[in-house]
DRENTIKOL-121519 format. One record per residue (C-alpha): residue number from 1; residue in three letters; chain; z negated, x, y. Coordinates in steps of 0.1 Angstrom, whole numbers, always signed. Example, Ala and Ser with C-alpha at 12.3 -4.5 7.8 and 13.67 -1.06 7.14 Angstrom:
1 Ala A -78 +123 -45
2 Ser A -71 +137 -11
//
This chain:
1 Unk A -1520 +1274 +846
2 Unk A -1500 +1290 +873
3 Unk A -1486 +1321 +866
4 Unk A -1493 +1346 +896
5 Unk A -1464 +1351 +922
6 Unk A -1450 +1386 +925
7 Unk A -1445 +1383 +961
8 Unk A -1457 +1418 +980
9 Unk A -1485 +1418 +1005
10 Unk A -1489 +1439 +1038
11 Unk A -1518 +1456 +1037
12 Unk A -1544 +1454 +1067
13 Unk A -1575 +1473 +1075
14 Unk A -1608 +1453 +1079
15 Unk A -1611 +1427 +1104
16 Unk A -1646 +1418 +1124
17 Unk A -1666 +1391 +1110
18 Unk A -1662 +1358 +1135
19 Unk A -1680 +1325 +1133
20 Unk A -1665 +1294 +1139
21 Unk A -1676 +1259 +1143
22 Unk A -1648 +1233 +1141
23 Unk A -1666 +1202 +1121
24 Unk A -1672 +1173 +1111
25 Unk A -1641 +1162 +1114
26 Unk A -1636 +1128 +1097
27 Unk A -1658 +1103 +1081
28 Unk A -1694 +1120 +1072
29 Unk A -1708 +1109 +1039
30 Unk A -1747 +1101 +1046
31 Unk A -1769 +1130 +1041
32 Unk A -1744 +1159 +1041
33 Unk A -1741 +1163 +1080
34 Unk A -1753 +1199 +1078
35 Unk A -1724 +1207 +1053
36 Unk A -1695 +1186 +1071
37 Unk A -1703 +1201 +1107
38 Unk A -1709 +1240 +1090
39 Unk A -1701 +1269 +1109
40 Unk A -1678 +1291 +1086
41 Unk A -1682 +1330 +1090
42 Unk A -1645 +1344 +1088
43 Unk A -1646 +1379 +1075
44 Unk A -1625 +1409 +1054
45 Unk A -1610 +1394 +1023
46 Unk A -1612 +1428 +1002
47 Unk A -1648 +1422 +991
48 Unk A -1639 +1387 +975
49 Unk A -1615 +1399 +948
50 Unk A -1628 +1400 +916
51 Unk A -1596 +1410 +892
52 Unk A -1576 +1438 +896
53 Unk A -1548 +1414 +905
54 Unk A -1560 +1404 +934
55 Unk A -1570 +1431 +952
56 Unk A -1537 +1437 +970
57 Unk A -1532 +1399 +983
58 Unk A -1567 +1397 +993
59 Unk A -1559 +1428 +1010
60 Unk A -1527 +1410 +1028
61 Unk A -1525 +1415 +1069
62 Unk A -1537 +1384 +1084
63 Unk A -1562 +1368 +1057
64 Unk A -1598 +1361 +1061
65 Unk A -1626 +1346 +1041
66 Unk A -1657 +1328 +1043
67 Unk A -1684 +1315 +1019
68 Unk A -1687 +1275 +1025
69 Unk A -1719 +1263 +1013
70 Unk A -1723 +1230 +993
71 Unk A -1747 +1212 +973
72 Unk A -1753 +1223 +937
73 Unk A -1754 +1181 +929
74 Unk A -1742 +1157 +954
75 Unk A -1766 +1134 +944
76 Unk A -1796 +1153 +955
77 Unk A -1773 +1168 +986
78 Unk A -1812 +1181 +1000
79 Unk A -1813 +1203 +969
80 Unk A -1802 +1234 +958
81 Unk A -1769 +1248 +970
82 Unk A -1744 +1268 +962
83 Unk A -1709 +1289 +981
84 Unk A -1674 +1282 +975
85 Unk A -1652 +1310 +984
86 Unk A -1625 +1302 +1012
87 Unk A -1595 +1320 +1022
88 Unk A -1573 +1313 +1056
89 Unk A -1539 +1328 +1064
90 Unk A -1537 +1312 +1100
91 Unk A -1505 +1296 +1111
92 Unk A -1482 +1320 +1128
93 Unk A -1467 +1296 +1153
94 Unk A -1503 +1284 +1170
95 Unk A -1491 +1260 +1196
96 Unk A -1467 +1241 +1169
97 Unk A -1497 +1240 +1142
98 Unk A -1502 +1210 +1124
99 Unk A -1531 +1215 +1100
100 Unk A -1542 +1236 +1076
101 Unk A -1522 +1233 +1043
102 Unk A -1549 +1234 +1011
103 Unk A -1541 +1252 +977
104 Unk A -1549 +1247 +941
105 Unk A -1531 +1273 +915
106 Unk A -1545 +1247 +885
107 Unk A -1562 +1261 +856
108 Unk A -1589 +1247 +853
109 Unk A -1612 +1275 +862
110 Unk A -1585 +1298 +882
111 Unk A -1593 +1314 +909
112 Unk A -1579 +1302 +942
113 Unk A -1577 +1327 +968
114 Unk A -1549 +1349 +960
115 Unk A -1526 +1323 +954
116 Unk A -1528 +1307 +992
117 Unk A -1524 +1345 +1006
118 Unk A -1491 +1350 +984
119 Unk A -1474 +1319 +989
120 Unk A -1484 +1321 +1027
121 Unk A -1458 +1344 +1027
122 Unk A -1432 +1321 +1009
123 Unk A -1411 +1300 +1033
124 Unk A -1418 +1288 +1068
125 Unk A -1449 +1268 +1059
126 Unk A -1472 +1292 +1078
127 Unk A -1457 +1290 +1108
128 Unk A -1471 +1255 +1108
129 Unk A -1500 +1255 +1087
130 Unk A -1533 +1278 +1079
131 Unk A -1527 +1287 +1041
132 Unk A -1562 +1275 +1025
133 Unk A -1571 +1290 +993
134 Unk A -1604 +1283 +976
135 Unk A -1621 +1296 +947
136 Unk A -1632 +1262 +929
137 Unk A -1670 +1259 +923
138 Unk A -1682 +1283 +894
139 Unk A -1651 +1306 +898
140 Unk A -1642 +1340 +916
141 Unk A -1658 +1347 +943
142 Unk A -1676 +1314 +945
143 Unk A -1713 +1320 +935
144 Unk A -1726 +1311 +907
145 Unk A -1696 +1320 +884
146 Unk A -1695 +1304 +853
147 Unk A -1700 +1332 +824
148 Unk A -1703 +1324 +788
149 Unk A -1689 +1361 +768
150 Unk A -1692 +1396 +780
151 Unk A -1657 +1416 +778
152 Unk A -1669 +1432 +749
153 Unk A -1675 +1397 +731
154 Unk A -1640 +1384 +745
155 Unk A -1626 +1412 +728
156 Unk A -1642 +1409 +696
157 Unk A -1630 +1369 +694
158 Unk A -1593 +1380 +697
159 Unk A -1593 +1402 +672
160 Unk A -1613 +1382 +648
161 Unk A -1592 +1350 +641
162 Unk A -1616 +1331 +625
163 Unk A -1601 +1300 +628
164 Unk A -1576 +1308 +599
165 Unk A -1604 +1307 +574
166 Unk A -1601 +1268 +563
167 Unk A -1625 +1268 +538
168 Unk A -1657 +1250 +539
169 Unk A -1674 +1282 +549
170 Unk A -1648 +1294 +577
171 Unk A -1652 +1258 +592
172 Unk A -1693 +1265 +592
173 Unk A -1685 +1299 +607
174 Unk A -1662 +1285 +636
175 Unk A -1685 +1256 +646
176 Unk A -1713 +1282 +645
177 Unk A -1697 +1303 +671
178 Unk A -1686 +1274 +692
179 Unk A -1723 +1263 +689
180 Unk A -1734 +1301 +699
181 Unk A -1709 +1300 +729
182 Unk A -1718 +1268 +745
183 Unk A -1756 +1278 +743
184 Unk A -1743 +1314 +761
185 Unk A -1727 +1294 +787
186 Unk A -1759 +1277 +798
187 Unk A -1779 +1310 +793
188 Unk A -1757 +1332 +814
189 Unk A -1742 +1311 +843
190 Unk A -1769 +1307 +874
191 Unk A -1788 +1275 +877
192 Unk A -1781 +1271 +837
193 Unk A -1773 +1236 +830
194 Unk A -1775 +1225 +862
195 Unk A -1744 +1244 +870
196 Unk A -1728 +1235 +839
197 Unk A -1735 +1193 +846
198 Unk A -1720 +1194 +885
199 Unk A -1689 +1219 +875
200 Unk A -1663 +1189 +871
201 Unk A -1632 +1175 +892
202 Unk A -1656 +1153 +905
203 Unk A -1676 +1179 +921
204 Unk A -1647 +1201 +933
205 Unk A -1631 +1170 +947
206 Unk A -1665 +1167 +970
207 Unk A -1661 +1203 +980
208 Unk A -1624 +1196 +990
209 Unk A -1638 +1171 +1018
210 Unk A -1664 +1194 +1027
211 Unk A -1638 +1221 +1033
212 Unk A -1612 +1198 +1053
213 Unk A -1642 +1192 +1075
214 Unk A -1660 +1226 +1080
215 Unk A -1620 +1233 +1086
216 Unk A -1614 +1210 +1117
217 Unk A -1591 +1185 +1100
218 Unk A -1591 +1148 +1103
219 Unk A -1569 +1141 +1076
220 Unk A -1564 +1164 +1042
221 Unk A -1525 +1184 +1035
222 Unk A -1530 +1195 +1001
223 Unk A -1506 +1217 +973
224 Unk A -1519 +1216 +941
225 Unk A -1505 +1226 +910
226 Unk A -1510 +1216 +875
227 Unk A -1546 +1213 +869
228 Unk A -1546 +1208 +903
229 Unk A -1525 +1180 +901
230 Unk A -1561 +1161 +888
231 Unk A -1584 +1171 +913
232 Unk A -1557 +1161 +938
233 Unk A -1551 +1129 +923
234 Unk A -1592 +1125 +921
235 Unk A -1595 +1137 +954
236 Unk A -1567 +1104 +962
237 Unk A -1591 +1079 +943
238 Unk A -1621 +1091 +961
239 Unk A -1611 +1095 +995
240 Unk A -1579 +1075 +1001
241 Unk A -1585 +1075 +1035
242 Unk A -1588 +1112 +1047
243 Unk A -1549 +1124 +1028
244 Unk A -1524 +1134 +1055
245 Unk A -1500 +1145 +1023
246 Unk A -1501 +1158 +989
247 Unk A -1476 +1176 +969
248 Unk A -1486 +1176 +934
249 Unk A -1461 +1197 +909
250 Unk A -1465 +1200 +874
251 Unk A -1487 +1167 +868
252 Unk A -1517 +1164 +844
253 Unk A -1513 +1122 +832
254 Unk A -1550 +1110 +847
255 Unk A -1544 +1082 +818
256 Unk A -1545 +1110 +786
257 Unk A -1574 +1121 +769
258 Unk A -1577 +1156 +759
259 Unk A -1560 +1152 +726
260 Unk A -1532 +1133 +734
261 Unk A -1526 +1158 +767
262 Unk A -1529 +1186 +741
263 Unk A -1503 +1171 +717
264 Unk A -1482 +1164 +746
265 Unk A -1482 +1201 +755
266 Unk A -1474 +1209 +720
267 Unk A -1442 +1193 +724
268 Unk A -1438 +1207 +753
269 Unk A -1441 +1245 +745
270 Unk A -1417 +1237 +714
271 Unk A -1391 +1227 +734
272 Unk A -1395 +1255 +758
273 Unk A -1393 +1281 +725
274 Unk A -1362 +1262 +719
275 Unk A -1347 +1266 +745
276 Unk A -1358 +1309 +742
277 Unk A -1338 +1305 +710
278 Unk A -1308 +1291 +725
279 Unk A -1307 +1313 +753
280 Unk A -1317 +1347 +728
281 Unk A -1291 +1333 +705
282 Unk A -1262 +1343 +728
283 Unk A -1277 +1382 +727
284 Unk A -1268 +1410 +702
285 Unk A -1303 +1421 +704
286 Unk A -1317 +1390 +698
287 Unk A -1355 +1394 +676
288 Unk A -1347 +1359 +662
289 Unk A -1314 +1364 +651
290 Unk A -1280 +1349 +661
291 Unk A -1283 +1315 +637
292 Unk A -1307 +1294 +661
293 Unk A -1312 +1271 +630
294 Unk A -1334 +1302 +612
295 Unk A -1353 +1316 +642
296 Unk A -1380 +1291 +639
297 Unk A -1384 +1307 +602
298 Unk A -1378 +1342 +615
299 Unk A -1401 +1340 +644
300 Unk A -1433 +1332 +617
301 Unk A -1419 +1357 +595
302 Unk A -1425 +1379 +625
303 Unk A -1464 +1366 +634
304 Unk A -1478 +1349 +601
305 Unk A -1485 +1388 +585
306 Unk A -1505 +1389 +613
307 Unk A -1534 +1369 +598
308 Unk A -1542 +1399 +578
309 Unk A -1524 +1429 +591
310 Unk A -1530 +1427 +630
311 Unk A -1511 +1457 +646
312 Unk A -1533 +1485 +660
313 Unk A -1524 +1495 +699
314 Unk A -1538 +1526 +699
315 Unk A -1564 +1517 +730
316 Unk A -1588 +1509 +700
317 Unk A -1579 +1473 +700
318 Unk A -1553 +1456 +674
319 Unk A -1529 +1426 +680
320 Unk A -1543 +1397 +664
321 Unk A -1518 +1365 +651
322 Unk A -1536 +1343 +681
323 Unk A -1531 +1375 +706
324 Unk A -1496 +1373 +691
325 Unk A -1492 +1333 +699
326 Unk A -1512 +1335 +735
327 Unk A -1485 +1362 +744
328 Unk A -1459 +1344 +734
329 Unk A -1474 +1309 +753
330 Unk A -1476 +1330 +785
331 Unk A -1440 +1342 +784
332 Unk A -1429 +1305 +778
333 Unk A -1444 +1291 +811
334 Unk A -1410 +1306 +826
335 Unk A -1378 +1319 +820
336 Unk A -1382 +1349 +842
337 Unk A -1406 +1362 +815
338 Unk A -1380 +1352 +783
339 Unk A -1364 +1387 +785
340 Unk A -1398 +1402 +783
341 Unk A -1411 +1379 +753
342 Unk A -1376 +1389 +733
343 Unk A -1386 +1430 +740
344 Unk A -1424 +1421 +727
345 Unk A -1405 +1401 +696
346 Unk A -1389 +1433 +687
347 Unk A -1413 +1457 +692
348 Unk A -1431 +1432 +664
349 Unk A -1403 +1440 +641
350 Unk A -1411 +1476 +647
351 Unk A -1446 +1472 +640
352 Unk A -1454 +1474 +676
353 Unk A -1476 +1454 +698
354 Unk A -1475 +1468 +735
355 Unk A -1456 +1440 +751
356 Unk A -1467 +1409 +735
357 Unk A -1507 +1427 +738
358 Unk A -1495 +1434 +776
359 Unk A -1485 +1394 +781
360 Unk A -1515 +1383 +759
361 Unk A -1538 +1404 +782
362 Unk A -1517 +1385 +816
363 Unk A -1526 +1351 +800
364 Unk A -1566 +1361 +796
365 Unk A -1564 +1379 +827
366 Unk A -1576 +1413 +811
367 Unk A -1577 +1440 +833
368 Unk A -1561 +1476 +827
369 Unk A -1601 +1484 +832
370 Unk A -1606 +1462 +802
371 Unk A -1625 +1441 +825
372 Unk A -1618 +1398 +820
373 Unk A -1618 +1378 +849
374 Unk A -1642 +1341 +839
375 Unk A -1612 +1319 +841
376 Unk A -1616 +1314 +805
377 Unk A -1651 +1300 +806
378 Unk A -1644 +1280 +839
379 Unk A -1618 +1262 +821
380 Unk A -1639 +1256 +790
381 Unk A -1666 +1244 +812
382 Unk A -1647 +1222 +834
383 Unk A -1629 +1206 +801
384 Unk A -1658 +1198 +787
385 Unk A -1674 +1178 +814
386 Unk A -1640 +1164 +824
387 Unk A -1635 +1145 +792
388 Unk A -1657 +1129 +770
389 Unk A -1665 +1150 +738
390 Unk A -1647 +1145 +702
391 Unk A -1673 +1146 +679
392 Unk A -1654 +1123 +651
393 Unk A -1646 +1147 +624
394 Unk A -1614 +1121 +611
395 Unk A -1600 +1126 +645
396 Unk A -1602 +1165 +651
397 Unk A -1582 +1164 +618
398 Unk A -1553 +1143 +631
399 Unk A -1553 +1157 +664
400 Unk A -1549 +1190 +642
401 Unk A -1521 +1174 +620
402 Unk A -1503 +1160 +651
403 Unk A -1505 +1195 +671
404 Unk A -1490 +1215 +638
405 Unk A -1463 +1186 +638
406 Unk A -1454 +1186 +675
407 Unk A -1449 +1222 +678
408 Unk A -1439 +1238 +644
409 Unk A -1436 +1270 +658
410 Unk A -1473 +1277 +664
411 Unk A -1482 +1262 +624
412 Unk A -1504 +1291 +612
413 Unk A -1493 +1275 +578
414 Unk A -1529 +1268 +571
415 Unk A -1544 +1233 +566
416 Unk A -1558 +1212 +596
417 Unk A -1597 +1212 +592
418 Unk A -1618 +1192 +612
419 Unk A -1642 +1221 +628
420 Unk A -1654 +1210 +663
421 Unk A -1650 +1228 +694
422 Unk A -1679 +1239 +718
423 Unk A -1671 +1208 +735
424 Unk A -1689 +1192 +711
425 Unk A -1719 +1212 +717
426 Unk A -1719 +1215 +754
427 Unk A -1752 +1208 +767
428 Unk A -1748 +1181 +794
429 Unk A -1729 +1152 +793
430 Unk A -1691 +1143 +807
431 Unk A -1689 +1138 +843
432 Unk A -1652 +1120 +841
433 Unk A -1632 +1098 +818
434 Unk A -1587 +1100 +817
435 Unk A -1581 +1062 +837
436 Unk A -1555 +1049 +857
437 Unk A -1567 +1062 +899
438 Unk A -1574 +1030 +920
439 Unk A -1561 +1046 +952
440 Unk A -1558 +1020 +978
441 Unk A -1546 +1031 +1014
442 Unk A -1533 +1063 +1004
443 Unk A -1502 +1072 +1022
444 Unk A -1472 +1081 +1000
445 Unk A -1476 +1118 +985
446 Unk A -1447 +1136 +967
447 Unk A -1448 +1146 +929
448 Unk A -1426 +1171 +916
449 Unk A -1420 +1174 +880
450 Unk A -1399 +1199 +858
451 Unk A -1379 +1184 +830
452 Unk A -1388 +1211 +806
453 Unk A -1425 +1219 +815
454 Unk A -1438 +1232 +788
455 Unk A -1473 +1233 +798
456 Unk A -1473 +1200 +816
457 Unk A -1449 +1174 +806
458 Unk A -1419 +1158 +827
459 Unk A -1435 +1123 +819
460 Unk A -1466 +1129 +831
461 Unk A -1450 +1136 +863
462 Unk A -1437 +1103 +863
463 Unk A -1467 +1086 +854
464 Unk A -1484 +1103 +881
465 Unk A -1459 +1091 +910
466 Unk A -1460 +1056 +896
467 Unk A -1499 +1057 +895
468 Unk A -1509 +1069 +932
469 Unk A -1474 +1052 +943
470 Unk A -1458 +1079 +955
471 Unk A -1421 +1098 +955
472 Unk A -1412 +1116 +924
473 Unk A -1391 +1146 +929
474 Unk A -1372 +1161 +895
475 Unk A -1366 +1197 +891
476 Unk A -1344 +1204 +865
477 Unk A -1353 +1235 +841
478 Unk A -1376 +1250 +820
479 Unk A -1407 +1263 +834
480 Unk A -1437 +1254 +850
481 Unk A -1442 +1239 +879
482 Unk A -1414 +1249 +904
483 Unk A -1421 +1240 +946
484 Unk A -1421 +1277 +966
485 Unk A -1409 +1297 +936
486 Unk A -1375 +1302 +947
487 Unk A -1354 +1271 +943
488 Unk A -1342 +1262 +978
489 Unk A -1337 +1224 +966
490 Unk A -1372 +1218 +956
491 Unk A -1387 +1241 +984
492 Unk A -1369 +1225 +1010
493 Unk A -1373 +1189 +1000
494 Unk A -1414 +1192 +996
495 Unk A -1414 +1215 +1030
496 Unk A -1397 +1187 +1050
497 Unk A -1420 +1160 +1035
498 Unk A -1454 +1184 +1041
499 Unk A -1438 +1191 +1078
500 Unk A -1424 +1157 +1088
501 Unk A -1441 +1135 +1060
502 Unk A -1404 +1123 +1049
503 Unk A -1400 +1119 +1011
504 Unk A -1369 +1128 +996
505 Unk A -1343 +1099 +987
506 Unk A -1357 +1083 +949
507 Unk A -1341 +1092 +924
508 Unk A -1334 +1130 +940
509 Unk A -1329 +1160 +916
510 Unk A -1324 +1192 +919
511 Unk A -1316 +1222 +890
512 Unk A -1316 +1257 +886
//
């Protein structure tokens, strides 16, 4: 997931709706005329933010949105339909405009508007390209959202941490409520199941053509990152043809499954909380202490008492041990947030919780109102008809053991059960399988990888160049993802390619 740019908005009052026509444009898949060649309504932005966190981007001078309409199932494209919200920044420099430049923050199940009006503002991109932001099917402002838990039940879940009961009976208990919020999924997102069975890459890829079309544009320039990394390389497999250029930073490997992804990003956040405990190491006020050989032993002395003396934060709410960990995965995404995660460490030792509740609440994206955005049961609902479902008890229980082993760090110090997630229990059938993309006739896009992602490996970068044959640029650091967050080597090597559609030399690094 990408964490949300801090770069400030101008504000601008509200604009007058105007209606454009500019498609089809491209190839028109038979039956969906009426949605290729769409007029899009282009209107104030304000309306379409649904956290707290985006009301000021959405609020930026120069942004407007729409509502594209697509089909609820391509297969039945006569059918019921559904919107997709769409955000443009237009390019600043008209008569040199190339396209319009398409964003995906990752996720799965974030929201995608705010995201194209920040970086719009990054960089001379938007002098030569509309800033596209959309709100993938199911999410934000895109109607139906995917619910599963009302803020009240969220909040319950984090406090309870269930899952540290091993025993026979805490195992029924945690496949119980997986099976309860799977059912609550289907009963509380619109059009039910049929939602829940066309919610998938696959889907969103469809709506990514739609939307280059309704826009005007021949040929797709997309930015995705992360997540977004998949639907871009899914969008490569299944329309080869219509890619001007992709950058793709912070790669998802199409060729994992889910468990060997999640292992992957087990090793992954251990050796960004090693590299926290080298860099903390070299402060006096370091939570973990000086020796970096006992932090790993001083950080669980810090969260295991947790499990059964969670840490009240006097808004009626207590910091649970898996608040405690989530807070701490956030603040490991990046460095920038390292100084905060040491404060929240502690404030632990104090028998605090404000920070570490504060990041926590920033992962979940809980809102000062106490109001959750549905990121959270977007990304459950996408995962589960991405992938096929685990149902084999013998392999939850050495995914389990491999997770604890590949990131010591997070060990609860409990056993590995076998208790199956809601994936398990989802109500419609897998809509994708993790294969190697067949991508003939795509021109060469650029990935960028980080060589300490924690959340989405180096390697997998790699992979992913090597699969859709394209250039591989390395960023050298730890956090994740890294193309228009600040480092002029990365942001100048993927804004000549996007611009001029020159990769960098192979082999090219750059570092922080």
């Amino acid at each position: 997931m990408l964490l949300a740019l801090s770069t400030s908005c101008s504000t601008a009052g509200p604009i007058a709706p105007v209606t454009e026509r500019k498609g089809p444009a491209g190839v028109v898949p038979t039956g969906l005329d009426r949605y290729y060649g769409q007029p899009l309504t282009w209107e104030d932005c304000a309306p379409y933010a649904k956290v707290d966190a985006d009301r000021a981007p959405l609020r930026a001078k120069g942004v407007q949105c729409a509502q594209l309409t697509v089909p609820l199932d391509y297969a039945t494209p006569s059918g019921e339909t559904i919107t997709v919200g769409v955000l443009r920044k237009p390019a600043t420099e008209p008569d040199n405009r190339i396209g319009s430049l398409v964003v995906n923050p990752g996720g799965p199940g974030v929201a995608g508007l705010a995201t194209a009006a920040r970086l719009a503002g990054v960089g001379t991109l938007n002098k030569r390209f509309d800033f596209v932001g959309f709100d993938p099917r199911g999410t934000g402002s895109s109607e139906p959202a995917v619910r599963c838990l009302t803020d009240a039940e969220r909040d319950a879940e984090r406090a309870e941490d269930d899952e540290l009961d091993t025993t026979p009976a805490g195992v029924a208990k945690v496949e119980a409520d997986q099976k309860d919020y799977a059912a609550k999924c289907a009963e509380r997102t619109g059009k039910g199941v049929a939602m829940l069975a066309n919610i998938g890459t696959r889907d969103v890829v469809r709506d990514i053509d739609v939307l280059r079309s309704a826009l005007g544009d021949q040929k797709l320039t997309y930015l995705g990152y992360s997540y977004g990394t998949r639907i871009g390389s899914s969008y490569a497999e299944a329309f080869p043809a219509n890619v001007r250029a992709m950058v793709l930073d912070g790669a998802v490997d199409p060729t994992q499954d889910a468990i060997a992804e999640l292992v992957a990003q087990a090793e992954g956040f251990q050796q960004a909380f090693d590299d926290f405990v080298a860099w903390c190491g070299q402060r006096q006020d370091c939570a973990l202490g000086r020796d970096g050989t006992r932090a790993q032993a001083r950080y669980q002395e810090l969260v295991r008492p947790l499990e059964t003396r969670p840490i009240e934060t006097g808004d009626g709410r207590r910091l649970s041990f898996s608040d405690a960990t989530t807070g701490v995965t956030q603040a490991l995404y990046t460095e920038d947030l390292w100084e905060l995660l040491n404060t929240g460490l502690n404030e632990l030792r104090q028998n605090r919780s404000r920070t570490l509740m504060s990041l926590a609440d920033a992962y979940l994206e809980r809102g000062k109102d106490g109001r959750y955005s549905t990121t959270q049961d977007a990304f459950a609902a996408v995962r589960c008809v991405d992938d096929p479902r685990v149902t084999d008890r013998a392999e939850v229980l050495d995914a389990q053991r491999r997770y604890k082993a590949a990131a010591p760090f997070l060990d609860d110090g409990k056993p590995a059960t076998d208790a199956l997630d809601a994936c398990a229990f989802w109500p419609v059938p897998n809509t994708g399988t993790p294969h190697l993309p067949q991508v003939g006739g795509l021109p060469p896009v650029l990935v960028v990888s980080t060589t300490g992602d924690p959340a989405t490996p180096y390697d997998a970068g790699v992979v992913l160049a090597k699969a859709l044959g394209g250039g591989l640029l390395t960023y050298e650091a730890t956090q994740h993802t890294a193309f228009l967050q600040g480092d002029k080597c990365v942001d100048d090597a993927g804004t000549r390619y996007l611009v001029d559609l020159a990769l960098p030399a192979a082999g090219t690094r750059c570092s922080a």
